[in-house]
ZAGU-340294 format. One record per residue (C-alpha): residue number from 1; z, x, y negated. Coordinates in Angstrom, 2 decimals. Each point is the difference from the previous one (the first is absolute). Last residue first. Example, Ala and Ser with C-alpha at 12.3 -4.5 7.8 and 13.67 -1.06 7.14 Angstrom:
BEGIN
+-----+---------+---------+---------+
!   k !      c3 !      c1 !      c2 !
+-----+---------+---------+---------+
!   2 !    7.14 !   13.67 !    1.06 !
!   1 !    0.66 !   -1.37 !    3.44 !
+-----+---------+---------+---------+
//
This chain:
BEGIN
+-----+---------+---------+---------+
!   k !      c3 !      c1 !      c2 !
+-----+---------+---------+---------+
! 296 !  -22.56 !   41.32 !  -20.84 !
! 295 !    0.34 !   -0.85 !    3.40 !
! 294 !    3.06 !   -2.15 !   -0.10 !
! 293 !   -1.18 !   -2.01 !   -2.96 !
! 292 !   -3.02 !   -0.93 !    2.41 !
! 291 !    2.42 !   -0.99 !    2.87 !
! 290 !    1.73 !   -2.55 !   -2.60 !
! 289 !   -3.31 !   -1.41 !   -1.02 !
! 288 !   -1.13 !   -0.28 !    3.72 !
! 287 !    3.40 !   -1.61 !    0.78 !
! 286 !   -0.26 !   -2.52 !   -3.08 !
! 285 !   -3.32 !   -0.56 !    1.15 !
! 284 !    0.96 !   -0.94 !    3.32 !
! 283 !    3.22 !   -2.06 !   -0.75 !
! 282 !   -2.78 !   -2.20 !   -1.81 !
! 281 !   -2.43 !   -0.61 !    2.64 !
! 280 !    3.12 !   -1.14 !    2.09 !
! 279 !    1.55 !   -2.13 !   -3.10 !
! 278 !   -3.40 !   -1.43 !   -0.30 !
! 277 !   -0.61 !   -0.56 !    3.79 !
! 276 !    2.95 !   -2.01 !    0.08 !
! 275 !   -0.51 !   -1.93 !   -3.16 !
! 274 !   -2.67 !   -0.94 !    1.64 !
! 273 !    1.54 !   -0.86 !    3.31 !
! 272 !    1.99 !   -2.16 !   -1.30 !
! 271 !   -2.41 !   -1.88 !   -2.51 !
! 270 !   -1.91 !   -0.79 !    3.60 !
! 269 !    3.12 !   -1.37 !    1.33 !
! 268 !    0.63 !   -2.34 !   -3.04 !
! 267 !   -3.66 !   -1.08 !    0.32 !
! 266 !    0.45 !   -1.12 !    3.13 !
! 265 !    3.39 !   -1.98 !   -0.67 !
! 264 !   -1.47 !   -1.94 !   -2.72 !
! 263 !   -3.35 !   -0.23 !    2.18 !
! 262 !    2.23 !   -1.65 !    3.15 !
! 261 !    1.42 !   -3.20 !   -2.46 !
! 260 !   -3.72 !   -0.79 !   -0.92 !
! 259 !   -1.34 !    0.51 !    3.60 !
! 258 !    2.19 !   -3.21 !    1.51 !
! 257 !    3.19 !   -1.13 !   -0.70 !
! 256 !    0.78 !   -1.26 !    3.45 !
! 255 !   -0.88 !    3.29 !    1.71 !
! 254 !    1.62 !    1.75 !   -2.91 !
! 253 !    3.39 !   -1.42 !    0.14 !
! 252 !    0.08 !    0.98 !    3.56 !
! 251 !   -0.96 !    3.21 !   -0.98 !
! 250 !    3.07 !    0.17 !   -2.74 !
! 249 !    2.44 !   -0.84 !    2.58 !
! 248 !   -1.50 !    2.81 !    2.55 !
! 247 !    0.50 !    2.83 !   -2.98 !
! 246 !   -2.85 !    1.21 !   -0.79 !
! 245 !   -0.53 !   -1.14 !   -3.39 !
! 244 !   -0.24 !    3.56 !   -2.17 !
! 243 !    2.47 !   -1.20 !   -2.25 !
! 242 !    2.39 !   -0.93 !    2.88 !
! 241 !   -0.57 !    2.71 !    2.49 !
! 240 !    0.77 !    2.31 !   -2.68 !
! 239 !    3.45 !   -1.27 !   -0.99 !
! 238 !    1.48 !   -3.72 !    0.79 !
! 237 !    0.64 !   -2.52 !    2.34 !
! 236 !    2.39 !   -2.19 !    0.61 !
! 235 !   -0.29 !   -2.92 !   -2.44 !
! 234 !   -4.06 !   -0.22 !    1.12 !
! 233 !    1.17 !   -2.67 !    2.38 !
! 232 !    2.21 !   -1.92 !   -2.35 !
! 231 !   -2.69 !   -0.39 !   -2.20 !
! 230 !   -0.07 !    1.87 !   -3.47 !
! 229 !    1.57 !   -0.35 !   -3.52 !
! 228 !    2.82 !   -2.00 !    0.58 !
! 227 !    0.95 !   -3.61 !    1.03 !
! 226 !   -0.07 !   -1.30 !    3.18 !
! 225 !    1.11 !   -3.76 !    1.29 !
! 224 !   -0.12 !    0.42 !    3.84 !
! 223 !   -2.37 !   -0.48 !    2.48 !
! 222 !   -2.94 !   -0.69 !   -1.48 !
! 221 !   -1.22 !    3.06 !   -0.69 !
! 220 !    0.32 !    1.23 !    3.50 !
! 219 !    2.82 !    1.45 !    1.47 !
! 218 !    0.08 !    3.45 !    2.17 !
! 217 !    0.63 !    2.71 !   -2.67 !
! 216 !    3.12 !   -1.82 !   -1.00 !
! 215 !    1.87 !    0.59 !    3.28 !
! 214 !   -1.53 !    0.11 !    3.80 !
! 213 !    3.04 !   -2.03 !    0.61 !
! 212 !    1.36 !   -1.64 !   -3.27 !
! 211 !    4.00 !    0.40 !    1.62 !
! 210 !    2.57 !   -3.31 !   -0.62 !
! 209 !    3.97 !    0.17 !   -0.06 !
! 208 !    2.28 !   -2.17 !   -0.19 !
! 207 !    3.03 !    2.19 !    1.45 !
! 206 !    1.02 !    2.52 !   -2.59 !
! 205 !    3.30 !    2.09 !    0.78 !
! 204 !   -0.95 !    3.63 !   -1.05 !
! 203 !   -1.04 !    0.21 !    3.47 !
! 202 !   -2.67 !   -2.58 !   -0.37 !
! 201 !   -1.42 !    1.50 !   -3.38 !
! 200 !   -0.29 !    3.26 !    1.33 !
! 199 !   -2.02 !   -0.78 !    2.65 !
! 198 !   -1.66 !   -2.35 !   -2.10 !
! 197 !   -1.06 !    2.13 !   -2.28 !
! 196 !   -1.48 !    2.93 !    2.64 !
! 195 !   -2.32 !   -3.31 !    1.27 !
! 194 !   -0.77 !   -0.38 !   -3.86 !
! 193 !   -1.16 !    4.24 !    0.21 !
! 192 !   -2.62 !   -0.54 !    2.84 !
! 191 !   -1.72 !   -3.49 !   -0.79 !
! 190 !   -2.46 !    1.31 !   -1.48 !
! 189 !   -0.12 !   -0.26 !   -3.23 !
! 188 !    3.82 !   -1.19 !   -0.63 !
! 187 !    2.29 !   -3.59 !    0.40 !
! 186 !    3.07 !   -1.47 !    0.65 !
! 185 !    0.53 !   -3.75 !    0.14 !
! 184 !    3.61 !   -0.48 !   -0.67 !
! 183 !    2.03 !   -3.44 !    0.19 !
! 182 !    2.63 !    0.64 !   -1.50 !
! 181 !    3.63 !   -0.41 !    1.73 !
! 180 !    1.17 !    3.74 !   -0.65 !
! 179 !   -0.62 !   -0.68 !   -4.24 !
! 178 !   -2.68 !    1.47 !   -1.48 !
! 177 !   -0.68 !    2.11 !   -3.56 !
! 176 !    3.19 !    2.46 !   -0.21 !
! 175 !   -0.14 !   -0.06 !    4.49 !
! 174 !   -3.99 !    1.04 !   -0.33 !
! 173 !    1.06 !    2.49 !   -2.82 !
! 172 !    2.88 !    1.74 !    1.89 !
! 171 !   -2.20 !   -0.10 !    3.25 !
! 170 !   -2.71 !    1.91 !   -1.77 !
! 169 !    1.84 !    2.78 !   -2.14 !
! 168 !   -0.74 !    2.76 !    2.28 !
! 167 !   -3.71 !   -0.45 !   -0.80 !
! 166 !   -1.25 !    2.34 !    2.91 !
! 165 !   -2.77 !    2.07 !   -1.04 !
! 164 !   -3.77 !    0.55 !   -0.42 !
! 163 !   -2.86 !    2.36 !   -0.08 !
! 162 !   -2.95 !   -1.67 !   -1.58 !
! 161 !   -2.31 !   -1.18 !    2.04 !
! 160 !   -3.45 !   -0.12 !   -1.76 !
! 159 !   -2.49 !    0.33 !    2.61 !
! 158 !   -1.89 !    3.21 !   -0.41 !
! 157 !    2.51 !    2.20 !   -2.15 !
! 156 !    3.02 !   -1.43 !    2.04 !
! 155 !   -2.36 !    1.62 !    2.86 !
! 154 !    1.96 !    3.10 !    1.28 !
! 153 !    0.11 !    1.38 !   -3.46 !
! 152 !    1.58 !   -2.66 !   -2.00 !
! 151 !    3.11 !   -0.35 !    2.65 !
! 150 !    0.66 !    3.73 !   -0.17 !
! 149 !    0.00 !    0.09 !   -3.54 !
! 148 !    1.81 !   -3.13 !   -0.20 !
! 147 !    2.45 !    1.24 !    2.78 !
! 146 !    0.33 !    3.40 !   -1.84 !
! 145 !    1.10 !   -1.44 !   -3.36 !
! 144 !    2.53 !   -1.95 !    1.75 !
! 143 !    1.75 !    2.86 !    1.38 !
! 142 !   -0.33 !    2.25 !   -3.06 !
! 141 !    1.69 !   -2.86 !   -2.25 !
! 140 !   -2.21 !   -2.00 !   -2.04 !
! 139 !    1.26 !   -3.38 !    0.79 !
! 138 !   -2.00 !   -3.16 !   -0.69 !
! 137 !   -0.23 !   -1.21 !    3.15 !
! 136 !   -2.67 !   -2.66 !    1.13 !
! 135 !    1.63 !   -2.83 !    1.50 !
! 134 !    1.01 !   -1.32 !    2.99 !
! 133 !    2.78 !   -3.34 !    0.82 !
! 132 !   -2.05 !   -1.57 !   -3.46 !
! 131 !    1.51 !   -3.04 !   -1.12 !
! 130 !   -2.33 !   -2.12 !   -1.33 !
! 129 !    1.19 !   -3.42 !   -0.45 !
! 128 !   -2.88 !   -2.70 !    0.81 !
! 127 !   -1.34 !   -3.07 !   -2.69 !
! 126 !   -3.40 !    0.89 !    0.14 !
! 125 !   -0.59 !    2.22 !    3.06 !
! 124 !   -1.37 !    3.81 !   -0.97 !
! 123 !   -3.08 !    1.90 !   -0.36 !
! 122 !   -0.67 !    2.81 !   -2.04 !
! 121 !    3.38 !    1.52 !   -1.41 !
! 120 !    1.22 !   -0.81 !    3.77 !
! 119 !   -1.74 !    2.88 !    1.39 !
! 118 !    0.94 !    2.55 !   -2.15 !
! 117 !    3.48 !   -1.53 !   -0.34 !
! 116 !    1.10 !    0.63 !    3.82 !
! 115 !   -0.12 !   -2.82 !    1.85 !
! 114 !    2.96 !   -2.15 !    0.65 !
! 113 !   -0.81 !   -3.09 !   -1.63 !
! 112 !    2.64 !   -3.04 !    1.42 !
! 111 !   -1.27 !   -3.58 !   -0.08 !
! 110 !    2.18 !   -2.52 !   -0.34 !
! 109 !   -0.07 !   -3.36 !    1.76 !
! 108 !   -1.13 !   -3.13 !   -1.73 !
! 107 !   -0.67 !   -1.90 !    2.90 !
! 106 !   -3.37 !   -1.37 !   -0.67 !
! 105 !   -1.34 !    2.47 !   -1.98 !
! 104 !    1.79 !    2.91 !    0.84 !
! 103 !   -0.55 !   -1.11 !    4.11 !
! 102 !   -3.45 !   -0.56 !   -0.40 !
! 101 !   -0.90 !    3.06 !   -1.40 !
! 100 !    2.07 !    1.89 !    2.50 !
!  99 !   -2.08 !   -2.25 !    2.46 !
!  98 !   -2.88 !    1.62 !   -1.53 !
!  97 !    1.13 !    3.24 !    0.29 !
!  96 !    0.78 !   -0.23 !    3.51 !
!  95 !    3.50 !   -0.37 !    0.69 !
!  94 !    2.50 !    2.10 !    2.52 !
!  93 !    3.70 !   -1.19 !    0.10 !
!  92 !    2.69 !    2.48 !    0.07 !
!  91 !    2.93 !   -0.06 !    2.54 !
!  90 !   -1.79 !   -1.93 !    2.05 !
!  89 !    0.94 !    2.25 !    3.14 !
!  88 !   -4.19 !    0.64 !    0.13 !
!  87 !   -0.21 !    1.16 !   -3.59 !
!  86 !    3.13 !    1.84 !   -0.21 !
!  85 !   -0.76 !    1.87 !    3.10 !
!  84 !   -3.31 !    0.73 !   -0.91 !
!  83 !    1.45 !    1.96 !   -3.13 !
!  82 !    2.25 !    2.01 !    2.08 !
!  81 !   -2.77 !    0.77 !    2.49 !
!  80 !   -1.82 !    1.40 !   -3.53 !
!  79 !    2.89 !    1.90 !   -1.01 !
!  78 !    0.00 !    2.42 !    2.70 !
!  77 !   -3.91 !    0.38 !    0.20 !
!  76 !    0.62 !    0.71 !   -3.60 !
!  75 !    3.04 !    2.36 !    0.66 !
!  74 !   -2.19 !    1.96 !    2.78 !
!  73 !   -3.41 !    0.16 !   -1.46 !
!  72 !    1.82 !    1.78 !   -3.74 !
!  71 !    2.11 !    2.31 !    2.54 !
!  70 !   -3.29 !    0.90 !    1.34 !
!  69 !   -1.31 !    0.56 !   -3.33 !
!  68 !    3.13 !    2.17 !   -1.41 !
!  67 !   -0.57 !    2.03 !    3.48 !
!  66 !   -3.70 !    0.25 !   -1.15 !
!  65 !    1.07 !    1.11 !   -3.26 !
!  64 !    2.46 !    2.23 !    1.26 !
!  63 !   -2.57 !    1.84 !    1.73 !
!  62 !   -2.33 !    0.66 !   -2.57 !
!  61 !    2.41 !    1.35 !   -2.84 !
!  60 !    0.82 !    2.04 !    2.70 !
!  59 !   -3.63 !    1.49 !    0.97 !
!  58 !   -0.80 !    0.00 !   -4.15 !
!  57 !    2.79 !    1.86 !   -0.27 !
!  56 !   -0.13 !    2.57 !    2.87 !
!  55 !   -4.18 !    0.23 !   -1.17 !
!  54 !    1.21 !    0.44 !   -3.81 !
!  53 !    2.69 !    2.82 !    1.33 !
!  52 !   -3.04 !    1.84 !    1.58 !
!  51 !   -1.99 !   -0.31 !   -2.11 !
!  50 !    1.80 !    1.56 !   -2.51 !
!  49 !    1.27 !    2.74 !    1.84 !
!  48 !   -4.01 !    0.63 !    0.04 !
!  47 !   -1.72 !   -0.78 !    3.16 !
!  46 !   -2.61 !    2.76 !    0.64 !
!  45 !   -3.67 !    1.08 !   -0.80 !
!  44 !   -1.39 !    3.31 !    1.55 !
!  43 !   -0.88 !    3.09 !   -1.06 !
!  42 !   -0.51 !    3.00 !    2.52 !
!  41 !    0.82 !    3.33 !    1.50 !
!  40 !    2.14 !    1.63 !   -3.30 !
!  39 !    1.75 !   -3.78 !   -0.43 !
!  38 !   -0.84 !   -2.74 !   -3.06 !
!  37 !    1.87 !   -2.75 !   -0.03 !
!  36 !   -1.50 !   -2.91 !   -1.58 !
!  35 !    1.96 !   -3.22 !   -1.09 !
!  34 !   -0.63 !   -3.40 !    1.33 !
!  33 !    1.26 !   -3.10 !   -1.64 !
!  32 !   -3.48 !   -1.24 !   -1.36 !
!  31 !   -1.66 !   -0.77 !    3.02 !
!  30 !    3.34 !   -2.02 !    1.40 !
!  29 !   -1.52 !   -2.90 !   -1.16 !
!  28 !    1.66 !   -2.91 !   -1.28 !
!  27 !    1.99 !   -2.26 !    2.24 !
!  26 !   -1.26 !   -3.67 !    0.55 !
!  25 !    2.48 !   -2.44 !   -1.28 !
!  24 !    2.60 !   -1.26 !    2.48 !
!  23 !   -0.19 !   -3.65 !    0.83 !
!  22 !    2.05 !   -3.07 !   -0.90 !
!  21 !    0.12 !   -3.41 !    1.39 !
!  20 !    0.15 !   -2.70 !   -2.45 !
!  19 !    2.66 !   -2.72 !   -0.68 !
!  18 !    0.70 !    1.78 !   -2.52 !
!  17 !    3.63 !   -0.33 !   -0.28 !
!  16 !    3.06 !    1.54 !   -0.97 !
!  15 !    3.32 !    0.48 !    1.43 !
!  14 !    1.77 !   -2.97 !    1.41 !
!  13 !    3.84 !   -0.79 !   -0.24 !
!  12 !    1.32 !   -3.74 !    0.94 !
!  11 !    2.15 !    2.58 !    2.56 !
!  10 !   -0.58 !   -2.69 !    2.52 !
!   9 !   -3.40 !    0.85 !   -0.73 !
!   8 !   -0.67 !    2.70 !    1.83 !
!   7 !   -2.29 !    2.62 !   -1.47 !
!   6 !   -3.81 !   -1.81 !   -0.64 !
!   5 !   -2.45 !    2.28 !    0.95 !
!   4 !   -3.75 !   -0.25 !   -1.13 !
!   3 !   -1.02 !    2.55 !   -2.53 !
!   2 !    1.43 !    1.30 !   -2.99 !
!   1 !    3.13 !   -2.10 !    1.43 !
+-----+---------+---------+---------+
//
């Protein structure tokens, strides 16, 4: 789901993911969309056919979004008292990350990946199978096309969630890699899609198995074994928020870090808006210049 329903699962179907809630752009103005009529008594402006059909559009396109997000509140309230259910029957064991540390060490249980591969291309467990149960789509069929664009301009832009879908070939590669009897600890960034896993996981026939509550995002350092570019808790983010620090992992990293860690990130912002006000100073001359060619 583009934004938080999970379809039910008995189905082992689920759409795509963000995890995100959506909201509807801001319209453009209507200014612009007005033609003049001129009549013998007066002249007045009026809605163009244009308009009009842009403001029954824009009005429709409106509504079933917020239909498509109440749907979105419904199936993820849905799933979640599904997902409590397995926790409290026993069905699937809750550990923190530390005891999921514990356990690999100690126990040498497995430890299933099933984050979507921008986020585990900087952090991952040493020694875990990644099997991603989302992951960004590579189709470039009108349908897609319009989620991404759709995803990337209500805030994909400013955080860095990318628009994502169901990997239909999860279970098949979880049952190629791990027999019914393993013991599974299932994990994600936030604890979200791994709960979604296990779901799927239990009715596919898979009984040991173990949930990272709060996910990835949660553990400290010491935790688990990493390996990868960047902490587990900067994994997750991206876009932005991220280069410009203000995301509320990267803050926290900056209170401990101290003023040397907060000027890279200060001085990013201020080459921002430079290069904002230079693009803006230039679009101006180029429309002066192209207004002076007008006039002569």
């Amino acid at each position: 789901m583009e934004a938080l329903g999970f379809p039910s699962l008995s189905t082992h179907t689920i759409s795509c993911s963000n995890f995100q809630k959506s909201t509807l752009p801001k319209l453009p103005s209507q200014r612009n969309h007005f033609s003049t009529i001129s009549h013998p008594s007066s002249s007045k402006l009026r809605p163009s056919h244009r308009t009009r059909h842009f403001r029954r559009s824009a009005t429709r396109m409106q509504a079933d979004n917020e239909e498509y997000e109440l749907k979105q509140m419904r199936d993820m309230a849905a799933a979640k008292k599904r997902w409590d259910a397995l926790i409290r029957d026993g069905k699937v064991k809750a550990l923190t990350p530390r005891e999921a540390g514990y356990a690999i060490q100690l126990s040498n249980k497995t430890l299933l990946d099933v984050r979507p591969s921008t986020e585990h291309e900087k952090a991952w467990v040493k020694g875990s199978t990644w099997i991603p149960i989302f992951d960004v789509g590579n189709e470039f069929d009108v349908g897609t096309l319009s989620r991404k664009i759709m995803g990337f301009t209500t805030g994909g832009w400013w955080s860095g969630v990318p628009t994502l879908s169901y990997n239909s070939q999860f279970l098949s590669k979880v049952d190629e890699n791990f027999p019914k009897d393993t013991d599974l600890i299932v994990a994600c960034q936030k604890g979200l899609r791994s709960l979604a896993a296990c779901e799927l996981l239990y009715h596919a026939g898979y009984r040991n198995l173990f949930w990272v509550q709060g996910g990835l995002e949660v553990a400290e350092e010491e935790d688990l074994a990493r390996e990868g570019p960047q902490p587990f808790k900067f994994a997750g983010i991206g876009g932005l928020s991220e280069f410009l620090g203000w995301t509320d992992q990267q803050r926290a990293a900056a209170a401990k870090e101290g003023w040397g860690y907060r000027f890279m990130f200060s001085a990013r912002l201020v080459g921002v808006f430079l290069i904002a006000d230079a693009l803006f100073f230039g679009s101006q001359q180029i429309v002066h210049y192209l207004q002076d060619l007008r006039s002569h």
